[in-house]
Each structure stands twice: as C-alpha cells, then as structure tokens.
C-alpha positions as CSV (number, residue, x, y, z in Angstrom):
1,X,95.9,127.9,124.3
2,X,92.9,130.1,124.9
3,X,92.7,133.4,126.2
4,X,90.5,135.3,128.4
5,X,88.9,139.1,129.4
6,X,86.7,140.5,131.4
7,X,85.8,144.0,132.1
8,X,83.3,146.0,135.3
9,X,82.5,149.4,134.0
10,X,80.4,152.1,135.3
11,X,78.7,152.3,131.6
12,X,77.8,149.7,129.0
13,X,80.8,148.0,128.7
14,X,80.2,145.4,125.3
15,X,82.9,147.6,122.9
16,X,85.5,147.6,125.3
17,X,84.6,143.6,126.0
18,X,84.7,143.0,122.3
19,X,87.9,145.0,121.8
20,X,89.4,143.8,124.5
21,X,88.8,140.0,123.8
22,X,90.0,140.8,120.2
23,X,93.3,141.0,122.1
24,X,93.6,137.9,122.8
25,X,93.1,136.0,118.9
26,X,96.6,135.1,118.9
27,X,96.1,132.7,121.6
28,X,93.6,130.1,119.8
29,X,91.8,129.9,116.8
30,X,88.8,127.6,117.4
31,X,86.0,129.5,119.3
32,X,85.6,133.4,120.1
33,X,82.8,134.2,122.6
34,X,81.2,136.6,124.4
35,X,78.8,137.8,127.6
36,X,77.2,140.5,128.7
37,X,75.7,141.1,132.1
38,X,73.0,143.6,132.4
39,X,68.7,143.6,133.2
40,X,69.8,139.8,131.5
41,X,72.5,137.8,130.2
42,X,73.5,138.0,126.4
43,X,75.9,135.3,125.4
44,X,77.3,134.8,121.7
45,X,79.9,132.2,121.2
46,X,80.9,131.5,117.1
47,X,83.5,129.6,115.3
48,X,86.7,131.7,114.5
49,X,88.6,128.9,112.9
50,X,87.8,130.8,109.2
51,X,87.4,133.7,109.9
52,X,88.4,136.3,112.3
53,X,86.9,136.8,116.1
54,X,85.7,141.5,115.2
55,X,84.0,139.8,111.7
56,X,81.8,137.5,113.9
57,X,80.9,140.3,116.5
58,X,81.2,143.4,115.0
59,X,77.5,143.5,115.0
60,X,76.3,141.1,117.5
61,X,77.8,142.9,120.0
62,X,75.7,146.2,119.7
63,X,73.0,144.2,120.9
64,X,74.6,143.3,124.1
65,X,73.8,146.2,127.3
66,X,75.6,146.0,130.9
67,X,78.0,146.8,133.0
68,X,79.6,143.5,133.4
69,X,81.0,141.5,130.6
70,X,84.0,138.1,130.2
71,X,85.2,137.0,126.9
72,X,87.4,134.1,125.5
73,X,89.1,132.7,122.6
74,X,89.3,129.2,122.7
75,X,91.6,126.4,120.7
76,X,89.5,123.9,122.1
77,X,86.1,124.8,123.9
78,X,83.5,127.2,123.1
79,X,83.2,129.6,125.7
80,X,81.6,131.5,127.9
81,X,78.7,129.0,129.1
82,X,76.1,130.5,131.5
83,X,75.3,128.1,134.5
84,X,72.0,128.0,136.3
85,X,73.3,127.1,140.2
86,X,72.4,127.2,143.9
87,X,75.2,130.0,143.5
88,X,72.8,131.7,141.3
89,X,73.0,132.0,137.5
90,X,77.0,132.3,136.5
91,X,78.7,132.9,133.5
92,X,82.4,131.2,133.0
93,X,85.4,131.1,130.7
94,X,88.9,129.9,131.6
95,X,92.1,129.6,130.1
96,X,94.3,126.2,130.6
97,X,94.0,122.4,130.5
98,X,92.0,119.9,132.3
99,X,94.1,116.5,131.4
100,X,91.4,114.5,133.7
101,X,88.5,116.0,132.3
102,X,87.1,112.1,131.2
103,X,88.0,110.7,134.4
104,X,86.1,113.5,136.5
105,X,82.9,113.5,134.5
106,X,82.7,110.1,134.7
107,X,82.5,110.7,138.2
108,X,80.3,113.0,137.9
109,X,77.9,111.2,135.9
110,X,77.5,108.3,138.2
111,X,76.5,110.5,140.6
112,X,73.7,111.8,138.3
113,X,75.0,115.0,136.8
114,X,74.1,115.5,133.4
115,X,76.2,117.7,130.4
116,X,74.6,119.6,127.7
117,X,77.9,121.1,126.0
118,X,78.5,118.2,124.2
119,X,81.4,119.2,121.2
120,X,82.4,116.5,118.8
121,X,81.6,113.7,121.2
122,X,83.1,114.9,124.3
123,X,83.2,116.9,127.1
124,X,83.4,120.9,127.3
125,X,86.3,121.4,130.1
126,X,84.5,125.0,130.6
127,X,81.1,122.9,131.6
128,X,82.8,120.4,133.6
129,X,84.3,123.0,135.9
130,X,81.3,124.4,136.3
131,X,79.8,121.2,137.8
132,X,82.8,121.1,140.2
133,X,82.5,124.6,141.7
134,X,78.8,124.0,142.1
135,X,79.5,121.5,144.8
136,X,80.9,123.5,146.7
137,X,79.4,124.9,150.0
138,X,80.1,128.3,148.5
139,X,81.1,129.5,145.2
140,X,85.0,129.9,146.9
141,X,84.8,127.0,148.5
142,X,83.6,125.8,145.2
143,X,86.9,127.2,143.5
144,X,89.1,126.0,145.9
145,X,88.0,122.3,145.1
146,X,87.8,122.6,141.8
147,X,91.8,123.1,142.1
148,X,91.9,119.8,144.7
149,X,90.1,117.7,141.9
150,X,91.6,118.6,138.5
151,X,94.9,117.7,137.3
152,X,96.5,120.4,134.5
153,X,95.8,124.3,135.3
154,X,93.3,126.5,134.9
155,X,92.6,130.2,135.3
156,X,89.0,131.5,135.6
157,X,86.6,134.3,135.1
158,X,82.9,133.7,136.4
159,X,80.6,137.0,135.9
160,X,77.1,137.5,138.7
161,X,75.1,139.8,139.5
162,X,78.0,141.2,142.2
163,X,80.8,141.3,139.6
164,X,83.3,138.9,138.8
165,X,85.2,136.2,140.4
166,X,89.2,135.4,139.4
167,X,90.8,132.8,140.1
168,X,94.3,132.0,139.3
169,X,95.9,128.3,138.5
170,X,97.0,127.1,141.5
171,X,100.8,127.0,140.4
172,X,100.7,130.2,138.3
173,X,101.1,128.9,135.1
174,X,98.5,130.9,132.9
175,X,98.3,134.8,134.6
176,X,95.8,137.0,134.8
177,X,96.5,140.7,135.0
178,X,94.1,143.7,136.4
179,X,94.2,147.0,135.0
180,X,92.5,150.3,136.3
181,X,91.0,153.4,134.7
182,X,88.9,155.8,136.6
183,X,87.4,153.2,138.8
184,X,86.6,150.7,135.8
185,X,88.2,147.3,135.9
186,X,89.4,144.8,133.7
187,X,91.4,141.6,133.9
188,X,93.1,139.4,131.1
189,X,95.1,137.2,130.3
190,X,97.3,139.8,127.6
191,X,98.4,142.8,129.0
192,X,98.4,144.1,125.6
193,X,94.6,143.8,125.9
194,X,94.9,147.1,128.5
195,X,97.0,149.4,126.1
196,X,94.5,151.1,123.5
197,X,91.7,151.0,125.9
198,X,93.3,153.1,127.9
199,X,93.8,151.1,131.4
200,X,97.4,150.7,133.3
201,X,98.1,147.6,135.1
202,X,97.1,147.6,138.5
203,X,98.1,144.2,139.7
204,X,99.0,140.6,138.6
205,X,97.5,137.8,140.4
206,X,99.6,135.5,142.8
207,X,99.4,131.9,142.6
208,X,96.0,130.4,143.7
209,X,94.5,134.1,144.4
210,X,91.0,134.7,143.9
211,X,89.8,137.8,143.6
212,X,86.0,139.6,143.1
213,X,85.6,142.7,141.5
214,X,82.3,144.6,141.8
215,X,80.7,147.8,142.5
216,X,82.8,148.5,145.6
217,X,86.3,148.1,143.5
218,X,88.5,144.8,143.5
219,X,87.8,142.9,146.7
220,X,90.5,139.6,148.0
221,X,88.5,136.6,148.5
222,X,91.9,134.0,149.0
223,X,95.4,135.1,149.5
224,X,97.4,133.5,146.9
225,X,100.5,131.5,147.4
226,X,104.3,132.5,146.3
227,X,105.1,129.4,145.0
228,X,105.0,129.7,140.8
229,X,105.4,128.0,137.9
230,X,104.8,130.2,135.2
231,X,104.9,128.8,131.4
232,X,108.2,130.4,130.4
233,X,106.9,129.5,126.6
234,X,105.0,132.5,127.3
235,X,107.6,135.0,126.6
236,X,109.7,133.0,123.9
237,X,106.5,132.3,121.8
238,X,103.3,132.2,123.2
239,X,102.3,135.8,124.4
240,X,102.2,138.7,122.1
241,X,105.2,141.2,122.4
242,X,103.6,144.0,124.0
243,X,102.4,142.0,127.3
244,X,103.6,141.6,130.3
245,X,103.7,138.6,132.7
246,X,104.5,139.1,136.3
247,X,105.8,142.7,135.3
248,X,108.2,141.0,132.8
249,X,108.2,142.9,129.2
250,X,107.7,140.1,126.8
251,X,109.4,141.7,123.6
252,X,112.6,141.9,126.3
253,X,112.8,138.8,126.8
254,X,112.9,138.0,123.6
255,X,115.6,140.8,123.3
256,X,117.6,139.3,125.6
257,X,117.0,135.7,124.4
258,X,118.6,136.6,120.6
259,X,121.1,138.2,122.5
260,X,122.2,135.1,124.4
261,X,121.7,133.0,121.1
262,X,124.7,135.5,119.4
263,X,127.1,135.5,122.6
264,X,127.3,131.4,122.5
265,X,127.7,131.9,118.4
266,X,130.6,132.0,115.7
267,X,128.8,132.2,112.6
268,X,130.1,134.5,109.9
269,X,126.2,135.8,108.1
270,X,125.4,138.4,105.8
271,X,122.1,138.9,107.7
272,X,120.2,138.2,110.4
273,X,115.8,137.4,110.3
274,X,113.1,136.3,112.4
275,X,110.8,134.0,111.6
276,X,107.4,136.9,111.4
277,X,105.7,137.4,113.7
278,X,107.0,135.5,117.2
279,X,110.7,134.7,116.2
280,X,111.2,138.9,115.0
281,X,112.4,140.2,118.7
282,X,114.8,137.3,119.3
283,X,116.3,137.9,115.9
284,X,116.4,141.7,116.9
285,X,118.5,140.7,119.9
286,X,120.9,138.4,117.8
287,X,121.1,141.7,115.2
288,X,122.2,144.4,118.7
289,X,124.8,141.7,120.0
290,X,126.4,140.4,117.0
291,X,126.4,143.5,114.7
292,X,125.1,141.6,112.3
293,X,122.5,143.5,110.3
294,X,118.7,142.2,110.8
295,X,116.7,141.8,107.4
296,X,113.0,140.7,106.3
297,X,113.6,137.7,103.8
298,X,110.3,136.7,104.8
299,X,107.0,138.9,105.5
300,X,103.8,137.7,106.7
301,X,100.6,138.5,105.2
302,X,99.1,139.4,108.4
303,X,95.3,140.2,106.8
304,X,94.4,136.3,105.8
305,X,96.1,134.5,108.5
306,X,96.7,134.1,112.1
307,X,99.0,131.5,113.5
308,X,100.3,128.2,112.3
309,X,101.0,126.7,116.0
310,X,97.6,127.1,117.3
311,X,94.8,125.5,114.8
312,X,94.2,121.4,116.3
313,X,94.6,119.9,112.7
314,X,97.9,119.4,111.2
315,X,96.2,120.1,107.4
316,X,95.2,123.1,108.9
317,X,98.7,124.0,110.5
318,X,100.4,123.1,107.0
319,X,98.1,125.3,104.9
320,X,98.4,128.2,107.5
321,X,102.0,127.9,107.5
322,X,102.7,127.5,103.4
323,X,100.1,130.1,102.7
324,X,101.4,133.4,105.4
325,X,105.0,133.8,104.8
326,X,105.9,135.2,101.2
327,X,109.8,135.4,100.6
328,X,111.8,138.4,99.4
329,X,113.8,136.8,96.6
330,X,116.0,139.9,96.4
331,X,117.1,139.6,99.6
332,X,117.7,136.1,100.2
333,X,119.8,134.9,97.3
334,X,123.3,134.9,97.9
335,X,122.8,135.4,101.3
336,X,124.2,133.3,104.5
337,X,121.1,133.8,106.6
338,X,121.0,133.3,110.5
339,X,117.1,132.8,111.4
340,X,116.0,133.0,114.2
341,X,112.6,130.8,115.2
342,X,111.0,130.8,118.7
343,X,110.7,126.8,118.7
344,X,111.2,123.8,116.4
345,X,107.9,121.5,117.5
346,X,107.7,119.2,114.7
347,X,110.0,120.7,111.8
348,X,108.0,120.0,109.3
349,X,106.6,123.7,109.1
350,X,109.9,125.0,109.4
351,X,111.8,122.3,106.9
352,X,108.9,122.1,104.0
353,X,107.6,126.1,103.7
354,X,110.0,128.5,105.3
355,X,113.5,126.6,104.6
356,X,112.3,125.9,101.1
357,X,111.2,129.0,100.2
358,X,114.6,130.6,101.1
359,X,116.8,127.5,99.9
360,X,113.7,128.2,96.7
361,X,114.9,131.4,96.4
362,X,118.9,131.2,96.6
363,X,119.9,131.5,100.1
364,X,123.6,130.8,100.2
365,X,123.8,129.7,103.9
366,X,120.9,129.1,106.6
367,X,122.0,128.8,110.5
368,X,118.7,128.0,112.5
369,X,118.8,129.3,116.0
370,X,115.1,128.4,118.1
371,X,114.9,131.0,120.8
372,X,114.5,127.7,123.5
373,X,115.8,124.3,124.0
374,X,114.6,121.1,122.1
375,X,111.1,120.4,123.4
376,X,111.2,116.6,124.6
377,X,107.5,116.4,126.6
378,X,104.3,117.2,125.8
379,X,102.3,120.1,127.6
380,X,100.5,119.4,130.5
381,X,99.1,122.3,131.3
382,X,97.8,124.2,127.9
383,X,97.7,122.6,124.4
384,X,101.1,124.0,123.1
385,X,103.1,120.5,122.7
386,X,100.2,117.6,122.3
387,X,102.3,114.7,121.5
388,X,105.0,113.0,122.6
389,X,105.2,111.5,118.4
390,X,105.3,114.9,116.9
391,X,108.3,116.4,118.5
392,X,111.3,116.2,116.6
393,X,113.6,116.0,119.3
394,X,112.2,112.4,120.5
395,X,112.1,111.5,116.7
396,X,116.2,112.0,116.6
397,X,116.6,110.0,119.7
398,X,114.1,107.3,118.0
399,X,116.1,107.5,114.6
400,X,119.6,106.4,116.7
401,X,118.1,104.5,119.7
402,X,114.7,102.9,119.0
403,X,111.6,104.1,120.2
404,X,111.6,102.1,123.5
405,X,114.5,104.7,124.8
406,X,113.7,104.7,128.1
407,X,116.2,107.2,130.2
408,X,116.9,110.4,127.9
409,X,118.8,111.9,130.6
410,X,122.1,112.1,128.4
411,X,119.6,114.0,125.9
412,X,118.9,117.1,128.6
413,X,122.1,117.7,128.8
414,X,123.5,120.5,126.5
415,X,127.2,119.6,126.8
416,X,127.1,115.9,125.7
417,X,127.5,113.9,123.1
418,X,124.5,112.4,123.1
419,X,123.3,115.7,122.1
420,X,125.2,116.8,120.0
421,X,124.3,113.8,118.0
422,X,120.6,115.1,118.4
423,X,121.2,118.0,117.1
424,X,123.3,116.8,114.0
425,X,120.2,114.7,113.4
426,X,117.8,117.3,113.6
427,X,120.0,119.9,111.2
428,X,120.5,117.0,108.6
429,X,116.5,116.4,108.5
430,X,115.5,120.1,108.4
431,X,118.6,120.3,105.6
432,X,120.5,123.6,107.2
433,X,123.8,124.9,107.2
434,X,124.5,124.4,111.2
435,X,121.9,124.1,113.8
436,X,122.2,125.8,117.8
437,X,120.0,125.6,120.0
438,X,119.1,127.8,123.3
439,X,120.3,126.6,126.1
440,X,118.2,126.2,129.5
441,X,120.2,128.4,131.8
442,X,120.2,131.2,129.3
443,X,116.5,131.1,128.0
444,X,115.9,131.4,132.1
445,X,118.1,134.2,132.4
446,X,116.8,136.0,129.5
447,X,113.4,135.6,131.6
448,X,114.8,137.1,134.6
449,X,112.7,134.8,137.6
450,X,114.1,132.2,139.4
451,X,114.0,128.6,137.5
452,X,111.9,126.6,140.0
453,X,109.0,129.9,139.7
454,X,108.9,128.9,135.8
455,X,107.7,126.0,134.5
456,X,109.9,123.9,132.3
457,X,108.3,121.0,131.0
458,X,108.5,121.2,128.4
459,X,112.4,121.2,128.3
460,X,113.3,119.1,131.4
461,X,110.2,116.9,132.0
462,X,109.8,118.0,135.3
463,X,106.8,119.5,137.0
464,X,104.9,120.6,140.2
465,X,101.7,118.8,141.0
C-alpha cells in the first residue's frame, strides 16, 4: 500500500505538505518522502521502516519554500523522484501496483533507456512510470499510455511549474480526493488527511480522470469513466476510519459490517472486542445489534508501533504484531469473548500473539468473526495479499485436497459443504471456540455501491482488466 498528498497554496505550503503526508503512515511503512516546488525543487525521501515519517521531517522540512508541494508513504518504493523531461523537470509519486514493471523496463531498456533508482536490485515502479509518460506526445497523452501499457493500477501526482497533474487508476481502484479552503488545494489519497488542516472535500475523482490544479483553480484535462472497481478492502481494513471513499464514511461501514456479522449470529458472549485499531468499528457494530456489551481485552500501544499488515518482512510483521497489543487480564478471564478482526491473511498473527495472549490470560470462550470473507487470491492491484502460499484459506483447501486443487469453486460458496469444511479447518488451526465468517453479499451491502463498482478479488478471483 502507499499513500499519497499533494497540496497548491497561495503561501509556503511545506507544514501543511508534511502534515498532510503524515496522514497517510498508516498506509505503508517503508519510505516517507517529500517535495517542494518553489524558485527550485527540494526533495527529501528517508526510510520510515524504524522510525516514524514527523521524526524524519520535522526539521528537514523548514528548509523546504513554495507553493507547490506532493508527498508519499511508500511500502515499497521511495518516492517522490524528480524527472528531467521534454515535459520539463516533474516531480512524481503514485499509489498502487505495477505487476509488469520487469517486463516493461526490459522493454525499455532495449530501446536504450537507462534507470538510476535502482532499490535492492530492482526497479523503482515510481521511475519506470516516469519513462512511460515521457513518451508521450504530451504529458496527457503521456498518462493516457502509461494506463494502455501497465498491468495492476496506479494513481498519480506529478508537480511543474503550472501545478499539478492527477490522475486516477483507470478502474478506480485506489481514489484520490480534492479538498478546498479559500482557494488553496489539496488532493490525497485519505480524506482524513483534509480534517485538521482545515479543507472540506470538494470532489472525488472518477475513474481514469485527470485533473491539473494550478494558479487558475482545478482545471479537467480527461473526463473520467463511470465504470469502477474500487478496493472494497478499503473500508474493512485498509483506510483509516475517519476517511471517506467515493463519499462513503469508512467507520460506517465498518458499523454496518459488525452489524451484519451479529444479525447472521447465535453466540451467547459476555463481551464483545475489536481487534485495535482496524477491527474496533466492526466490533462496535456487532456491540449496537446484538446488545452485547463491547470491551477492550486488548489495547494497542499506539506510540512504538504502527501496523503489523503493512511491513514486507514477515519477522518484521511477527515482532510488530507480538510487541503492540498488551492484554487486560482482568477483563479477559472468565470471559466468552466475540472478537472481531477485519481479515484473517495468514493466521499466524492472529493464532500465536493475540489468541494466545487471551487464551494466556483466561478467556473462557473466543468466537472469531473477520469483518470479510476468506481471502483466496493474491492482490493484484496494491500489496495487501502477496501470496497465493500465505493465505490460510488455500492452506485449508491444500490440508483436505492437495495443493494441485485446481477448481475452488465449491470453496466461494458460503452455503456449501465444502466450506464449511474450510472453515472447521481454519477454527481448529487458529484453536477458537467457533469461527464465522462475513459473507460477500453482506460485506457489499455494508459498503453501500453496486458489487461490479467494487473490486473483489480478493474474495471471488475475478477482476476487470
């Protein structure tokens, strides 16, 4: 995941652009960056992945002057990268994935381009893009193949000298949002970016749209599309609670989700929890529907740590995740618990630190109910679910079928027994009382769009191309 913010202010606009990109740490834990358009460009990109993206910046950015400024935080690339170009010197940061990102600089190589971002002996996606929108005939034109070339998503900012340019995926499936206050602009990925600085949405950007905002206000440079595929993952994990994606309240969702997950549910609990921070709303929505009261068994120590989903290394994920959440022994034992959890990935997060700490600390009973369906396919289009191995779902199916299970159909479907079987598997290896899952058709009406204007990969293994 990454996510990305850029600001056009009438004054010197590098605290709000620090601020602002702040906003975004809970999408990626890898890179932070930062640039600054004024007589010149100032660029700062550092390493977040120990420490956190205001430490790095807090006085870097006091050296940065202009009116223009885009920021990112990055699990993967370090962005922004400023581009010399016959469009004129460019900087860029996007939010997405490139899957043929090999494939097209290979390309581009034989042709004679060369690429000086070179991270751990591959290719920066942010640089690569780059090199595509430079052969265009304009810098639209540019855009426009870029998103004829790449396979996966993205969704850009590039800052010149007459403002900056966004574009959004193709298909919709990262946003970007403008807000407005007194003629200054800005335009993120997190809506929750706009709230303390004091801007108000203005618009969110249709499929495909690109847009340029500049001295004479925000200007349409290509009519987007209405066809969408959003990442519903957005609201039931991904996004922070107080965005919005296209004018859709993410806390509601999740609201609405923990109230679905109680409707389909018998269990008789003494309390109900959410895993902190992202599984906390749905549990809050399982709480209003089944009258159940909502408790903290677990806190996070939000100071030292950040999220266990997003770091690339699995030691890193396992320390993140055994080291944030500190149980509440005098709440938990001789409880029956219902928690709540956004997603089970891999389980092994949720089976060896969070179970075990309550089972650790004399939980009676612990019902487990993830805020989605099993995942069964790896992202495509960000890097939420990398592979196929690590999700637990295919490693039931593997357990009972062998791993050369070709048609899972029977799998997808919520009412068989195939799945049921799943799910038995999955609640015996995580060792909890019972197991439910969210089904498809209510984590979509809990979103409240249409199911082909979300994208459901993850779940159903079908996607727009």
């Amino acid at each position: 995941m990454s996510g990305i913010f850029g600001i056009v202010s009438k004054k010197n606009c590098a605290s709000s652009l620090l601020y602002g990109t702040d906003y975004h740490s809970h999408m990626g834990t890898e890179y932070g960056g930062m640039a600054v358009l004024g007589d010149k460009f100032y660029r700062s990109i550092h390493d977040i992945s120990k420490s956190q993206f205001k430490s790095k910046f807090f006085e870097e950015y006091k050296e940065m002057e202009g009116n223009l400024g885009i920021g990112a935080i990055s699990d993967r690339d370090a962005q922004p990268l400023i581009i010399g170009s016959k469009f004129g010197t460019f900087a860029i940061v996007f939010t997405g994935l490139v899957e043929n990102t090999n494939e097209l600089a290979a390309e581009l190589l034989e042709q004679g381009a060369t690429f000086g971002e070179m991270q751990t002996g591959g290719i920066n996606s942010v640089e690569l893009l780059a090199k595509l929108i430079n052969q265009g005939e304009t810098l639209i034109d540019g855009i426009i193949g870029l998103y004829n070339r790449i396979k996966g998503s993205a969704s850009i900012l590039i800052m010149k000298e007459d403002g900056i340019y966004a574009a959004r995926d193709r298909l919709g499936r990262m946003p970007l949002v403008v807000g407005e206050m007194d003629g200054d602009y800005v335009i993120a990925t997190e809506t929750c970016s706009f709230l303390n600085l004091g801007y108000q949405i203005t618009k969110y950007l249709e499929p495909g749209e690109i847009i340029r905002i500049g001295k004479n206000g925000l200007e349409e440079q290509l009519q987007g599309k209405k066809e969408n595929q959003i990442c519903a993952f957005l609201w039931i994990y991904t996004g922070y609670p107080a965005s919005s994606y296209e004018g859709i309240s993410v806390e509601l969702v999740r609201e609405r989700s923990g109230r679905f997950l109680a409707k389909r549910d018998d269990v008789e609990a003494d309390l109900v929890a959410g895993v902190p921070d992202s599984g906390v709303g749905h549990a809050i929505g399982y709480s209003m529907e089944s009258g159940i009261p909502q408790r903290r068994p677990l806190v996070k120590y939000t100071p030292g740590y950040g999220r266990s989903y997003t770091p690339p290394a699995q030691e890193i994920r396992d320390l993140v995740a055994k080291m944030k959440l500190i149980p509440i022994k005098d709440v938990i034992a001789g409880n029956r618990i219902v928690l709540c959890e956004d997603s089970i990935v891999r389980g092994t997060q949720l089976k060896n630190y969070t179970l075990k700490k309550l089972w650790e600390s004399g939980a009676k009973e612990v019902h487990v109910r993830p805020a989605c369906p099993p995942l069964m396919f790896p992202c495509k289009y960000a890097l939420s679910t990398r592979s196929i191995d690590e999700l637990i779902a295919r490693r039931a199916i593997w357990a009972m079928e062998g791993r050369d299970t070709g048609n899972i159909s029977d799998y997808l479907d919520d009412s068989s027994e195939k799945y049921k079987k799943m799910i038995d598997w999955i609640a015996a290896e995580l060792g909890v009382t019972t197991l439910r899952y969210q089904r498809i058709s209510d984590m979509v009406e809990a979103i409240g769009l249409p199911r082909e204007k979300l994208c459901l990969h993850c779940w159903t293994g079908y996607f727009n191309v």
